[in-house]
C-alpha positions as CSV (number, residue, x, y, z in Angstrom):
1,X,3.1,5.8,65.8
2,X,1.7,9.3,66.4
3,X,0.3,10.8,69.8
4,X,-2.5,12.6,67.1
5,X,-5.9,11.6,67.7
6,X,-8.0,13.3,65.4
7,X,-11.4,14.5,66.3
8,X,-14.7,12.9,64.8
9,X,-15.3,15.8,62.8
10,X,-11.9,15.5,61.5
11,X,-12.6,11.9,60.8
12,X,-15.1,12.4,58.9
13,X,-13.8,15.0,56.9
14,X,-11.2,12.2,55.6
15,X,-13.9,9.7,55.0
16,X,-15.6,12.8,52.9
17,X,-12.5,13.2,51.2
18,X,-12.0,9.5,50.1
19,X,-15.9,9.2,49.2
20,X,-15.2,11.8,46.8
21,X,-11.9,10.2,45.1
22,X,-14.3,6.7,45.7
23,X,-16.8,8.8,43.0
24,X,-14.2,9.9,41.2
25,X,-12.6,6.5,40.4
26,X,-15.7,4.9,39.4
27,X,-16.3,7.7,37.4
28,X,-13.1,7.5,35.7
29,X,-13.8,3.7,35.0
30,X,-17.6,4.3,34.1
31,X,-16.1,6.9,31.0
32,X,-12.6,7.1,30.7
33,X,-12.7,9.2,27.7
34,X,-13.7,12.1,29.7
35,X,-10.6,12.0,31.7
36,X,-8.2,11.3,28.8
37,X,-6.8,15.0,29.5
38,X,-5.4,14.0,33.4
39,X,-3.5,10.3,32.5
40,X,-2.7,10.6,36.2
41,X,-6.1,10.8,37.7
42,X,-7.1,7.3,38.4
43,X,-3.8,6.6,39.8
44,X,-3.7,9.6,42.0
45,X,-7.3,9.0,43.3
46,X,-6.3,4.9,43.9
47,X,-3.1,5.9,46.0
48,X,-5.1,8.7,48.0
49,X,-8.2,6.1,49.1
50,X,-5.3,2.8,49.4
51,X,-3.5,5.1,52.0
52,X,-6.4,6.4,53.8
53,X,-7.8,3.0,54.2
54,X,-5.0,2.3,56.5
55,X,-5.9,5.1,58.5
56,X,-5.5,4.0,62.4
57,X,-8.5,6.5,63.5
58,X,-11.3,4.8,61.8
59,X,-14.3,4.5,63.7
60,X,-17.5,2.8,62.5
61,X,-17.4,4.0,59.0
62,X,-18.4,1.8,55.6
63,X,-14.4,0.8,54.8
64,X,-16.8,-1.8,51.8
65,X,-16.7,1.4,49.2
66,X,-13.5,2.3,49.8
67,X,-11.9,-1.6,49.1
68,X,-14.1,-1.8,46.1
69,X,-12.9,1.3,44.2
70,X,-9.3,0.6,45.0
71,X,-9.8,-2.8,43.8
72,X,-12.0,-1.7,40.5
73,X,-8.8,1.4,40.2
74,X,-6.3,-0.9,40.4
75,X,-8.3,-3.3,37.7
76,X,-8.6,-1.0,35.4
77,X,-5.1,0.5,35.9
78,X,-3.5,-2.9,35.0
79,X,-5.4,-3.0,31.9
């Protein structure tokens, strides 16, 4: 465990960051024929929101968006 406590700004910059890979996920599911040119992109996005979810700094931030898209990533990932 880390002495690091990030700031709120900080914080939020992460939540920002795994909203946008949230969008990017569904978006990848919603059209997947758009994205046939990055095989990797779903995967990539899943990994970066999974592992931010277990973020220790969270504060009172919607986690519900985050759970769905790695559980609708990983979904569509398996096929």
């Amino acid at each position: 465990m880390s002495d690091y406590t990030p700031t709120e700004e900080e914080i939020a910059q992460h939540y920002s960051a795994c909203m946008d890979s949230v969008n990017l996920i569904n978006a990848v599911i919603a059209a997947p024929d758009d994205y046939t040119n990055d095989p990797t992109v779903l995967q990539r996005n899943v990994d970066h929101v999974e592992a931010m979810v277990s973020y220790e700094h969270w504060g009172s931030e919607d986690m519900a968006p985050l759970n769905a898209a790695v559980t609708a990533g990983k979904a569509a990932i398996a096929g």
